[in-house]
Steps between C-alpha positions, in 0.01 A plus 500: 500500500443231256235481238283247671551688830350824343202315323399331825548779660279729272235212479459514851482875496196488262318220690545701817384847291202311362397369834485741648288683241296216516467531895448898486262443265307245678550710854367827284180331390411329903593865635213620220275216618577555878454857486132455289398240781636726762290842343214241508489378824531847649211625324366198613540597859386857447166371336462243813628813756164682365308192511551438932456927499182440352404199746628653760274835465205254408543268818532868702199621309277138562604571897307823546205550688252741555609696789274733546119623341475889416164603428375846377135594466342777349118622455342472184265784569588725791151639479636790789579228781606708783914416589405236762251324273719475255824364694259264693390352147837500340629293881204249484588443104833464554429221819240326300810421190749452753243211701439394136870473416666380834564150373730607229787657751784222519389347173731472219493748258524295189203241669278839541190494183513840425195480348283387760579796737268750325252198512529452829422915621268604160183521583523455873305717732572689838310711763651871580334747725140332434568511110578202276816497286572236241875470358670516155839427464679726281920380492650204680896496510679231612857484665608409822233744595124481392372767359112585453332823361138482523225743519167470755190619285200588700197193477207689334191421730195521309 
Protein backbone atom coordinates (compact mmCIF):
# COMPACT_ATOMS: atom_id res chain seq x y z
CA UNK A 1 0.00 0.00 0.00
CA UNK A 2 1.21 3.36 -0.88
CA UNK A 3 1.67 6.30 1.38
CA UNK A 4 -1.33 8.23 0.25
CA UNK A 5 -3.37 4.98 0.29
CA UNK A 6 -2.56 4.49 4.08
CA UNK A 7 -3.21 8.24 5.04
CA UNK A 8 -6.62 8.20 3.36
CA UNK A 9 -7.20 5.26 4.64
CA UNK A 10 -6.40 6.15 8.36
CA UNK A 11 -8.22 9.58 7.87
CA UNK A 12 -11.22 7.87 7.11
CA UNK A 13 -10.77 5.52 10.00
CA UNK A 14 -10.71 8.49 12.47
CA UNK A 15 -13.69 10.32 10.87
CA UNK A 16 -15.65 7.08 11.09
CA UNK A 17 -14.20 6.53 15.01
CA UNK A 18 -15.16 10.11 15.82
CA UNK A 19 -18.60 9.77 14.40
CA UNK A 20 -19.51 7.49 15.81
CA UNK A 21 -18.48 8.79 19.24
CA UNK A 22 -20.22 11.68 18.30
CA UNK A 23 -23.49 9.58 17.48
CA UNK A 24 -23.13 7.32 20.78
CA UNK A 25 -22.78 10.21 22.51
CA UNK A 26 -25.69 12.00 21.20
CA UNK A 27 -27.89 8.49 21.34
CA UNK A 28 -26.52 8.19 25.24
CA UNK A 29 -27.80 11.61 26.23
CA UNK A 30 -31.76 11.09 24.22
CA UNK A 31 -31.76 7.48 25.94
CA UNK A 32 -31.08 9.72 29.41
CA UNK A 33 -33.76 12.18 28.27
CA UNK A 34 -36.20 9.42 27.03
CA UNK A 35 -35.86 7.40 29.99
CA UNK A 36 -36.46 10.79 32.50
CA UNK A 37 -39.66 11.57 30.30
CA UNK A 38 -40.59 7.97 30.33
CA UNK A 39 -40.12 7.68 34.61
CA UNK A 40 -42.26 10.89 34.36
CA UNK A 41 -45.06 10.05 32.51
CA UNK A 42 -45.56 6.81 34.42
CA UNK A 43 -45.72 8.48 37.62
CA UNK A 44 -47.84 10.59 35.82
CA UNK A 45 -50.30 7.85 35.17
CA UNK A 46 -50.05 6.40 38.65
CA UNK A 47 -50.93 9.91 40.20
CA UNK A 48 -53.99 10.16 37.53
CA UNK A 49 -54.82 6.07 38.27
CA UNK A 50 -55.49 7.41 42.04
CA UNK A 51 -57.16 10.40 40.87
CA UNK A 52 -60.36 8.26 38.74
CA UNK A 53 -60.01 5.69 42.17
CA UNK A 54 -60.82 8.59 44.08
CA UNK A 55 -63.76 9.79 41.64
CA UNK A 56 -64.84 6.73 41.19
CA UNK A 57 -65.44 5.94 45.12
CA UNK A 58 -66.81 9.63 45.34
CA UNK A 59 -69.40 9.25 42.37
CA UNK A 60 -70.28 5.60 44.26
CA UNK A 61 -70.40 7.44 47.55
CA UNK A 62 -72.73 10.69 45.99
CA UNK A 63 -75.15 7.58 44.65
CA UNK A 64 -76.21 6.26 48.04
CA UNK A 65 -79.38 6.53 49.56
CA UNK A 66 -80.96 6.00 52.65
CA UNK A 67 -82.32 2.61 52.54
CA UNK A 68 -83.70 2.05 55.45
CA UNK A 69 -84.54 4.13 59.13
CA UNK A 70 -83.48 2.16 62.43
CA UNK A 71 -84.77 3.67 65.41
CA UNK A 72 -84.06 2.72 69.10
CA UNK A 73 -85.84 4.25 72.07
CA UNK A 74 -85.19 4.08 75.53
CA UNK A 75 -86.95 5.58 78.85
CA UNK A 76 -85.44 8.28 80.58
CA UNK A 77 -86.98 7.32 83.86
CA UNK A 78 -88.43 3.84 84.08
CA UNK A 79 -90.16 4.92 87.25
CA UNK A 80 -91.22 0.76 87.67
CA UNK A 81 -93.35 0.64 84.30
CA UNK A 82 -94.66 -2.79 84.32
CA UNK A 83 -93.01 -4.94 80.96
CA UNK A 84 -96.02 -4.06 78.74
CA UNK A 85 -95.96 -0.37 79.64
CA UNK A 86 -92.75 -0.10 78.93
CA UNK A 87 -92.54 -1.98 75.38
CA UNK A 88 -95.84 -0.14 74.45
CA UNK A 89 -93.92 3.28 75.12
CA UNK A 90 -90.64 2.30 73.64
CA UNK A 91 -93.17 0.96 70.13
CA UNK A 92 -95.17 4.29 70.08
CA UNK A 93 -91.60 6.28 70.38
CA UNK A 94 -90.09 4.43 67.97
CA UNK A 95 -93.42 4.97 65.31
CA UNK A 96 -93.64 8.57 66.21
CA UNK A 97 -89.45 9.05 64.76
CA UNK A 98 -90.03 6.68 62.13
CA UNK A 99 -93.56 8.92 60.88
CA UNK A 100 -91.20 11.85 61.61
CA UNK A 101 -88.36 10.48 59.47
CA UNK A 102 -90.18 8.61 56.55
CA UNK A 103 -89.29 11.23 53.98
CA UNK A 104 -85.63 10.71 54.26
CA UNK A 105 -85.68 6.82 52.93
CA UNK A 106 -84.52 7.00 49.12
CA UNK A 107 -82.82 10.33 49.68
CA UNK A 108 -79.26 10.74 48.99
CA UNK A 109 -77.04 10.41 51.64
CA UNK A 110 -74.73 13.27 50.96
CA UNK A 111 -78.20 15.69 50.27
CA UNK A 112 -79.37 14.45 53.96
CA UNK A 113 -78.73 17.82 56.76
CA UNK A 114 -77.58 15.92 59.44
CA UNK A 115 -78.23 18.50 61.59
CA UNK A 116 -81.73 19.04 61.21
CA UNK A 117 -82.71 15.43 62.19
CA UNK A 118 -82.36 15.96 65.97
CA UNK A 119 -84.36 19.22 65.16
CA UNK A 120 -86.87 17.65 63.60
CA UNK A 121 -87.69 14.70 66.75
CA UNK A 122 -86.25 17.06 69.97
CA UNK A 123 -88.77 18.20 71.75
CA UNK A 124 -91.64 16.40 70.10
CA UNK A 125 -94.33 14.81 72.12
CA UNK A 126 -96.31 11.41 72.03
CA UNK A 127 -99.21 9.67 73.89
CA UNK A 128 -98.43 5.99 75.49
CA UNK A 129 -100.84 4.08 77.59
CA UNK A 130 -102.71 7.48 78.69
CA UNK A 131 -99.20 9.09 79.60
CA UNK A 132 -97.39 11.80 77.64
CA UNK A 133 -93.83 11.24 76.42
CA UNK A 134 -91.71 13.95 74.85
CA UNK A 135 -88.40 12.86 72.85
CA UNK A 136 -84.64 13.65 73.05
CA UNK A 137 -82.44 12.49 70.62
CA UNK A 138 -79.32 11.19 71.92
CA UNK A 139 -76.92 9.75 68.57
CA UNK A 140 -77.86 9.94 64.92
CA UNK A 141 -75.58 7.78 62.51
CA UNK A 142 -75.78 7.99 59.10
CA UNK A 143 -74.97 5.30 56.34
CA UNK A 144 -77.00 3.62 54.01
CA UNK A 145 -79.00 2.96 57.10
CA UNK A 146 -80.42 5.68 59.53
CA UNK A 147 -79.69 5.36 62.71
CA UNK A 148 -81.51 7.15 65.79
CA UNK A 149 -80.96 6.66 69.62
CA UNK A 150 -83.33 8.61 71.56
CA UNK A 151 -84.78 8.40 74.93
CA UNK A 152 -88.82 9.06 75.87
CA UNK A 153 -88.81 11.08 79.28
CA UNK A 154 -92.05 11.07 81.08
CA UNK A 155 -94.11 14.85 80.68
CA UNK A 156 -94.28 16.06 84.34
CA UNK A 157 -98.06 17.05 84.86
CA UNK A 158 -98.34 19.56 87.43
Amino acid sequence: MSKELKRVTAALLIGIILGLAGMNAYVSKEFERLSAKNKALEQQVRNQLMDLEELKAEKQQNNKIIKDIKVTVELFEDNNLPTFERTSVILDGESKIDNLLMDLKGQKINHVNYNLIPKMINGREFVSEGRRYILNTNVVIVTDELHIHATASLVKTH
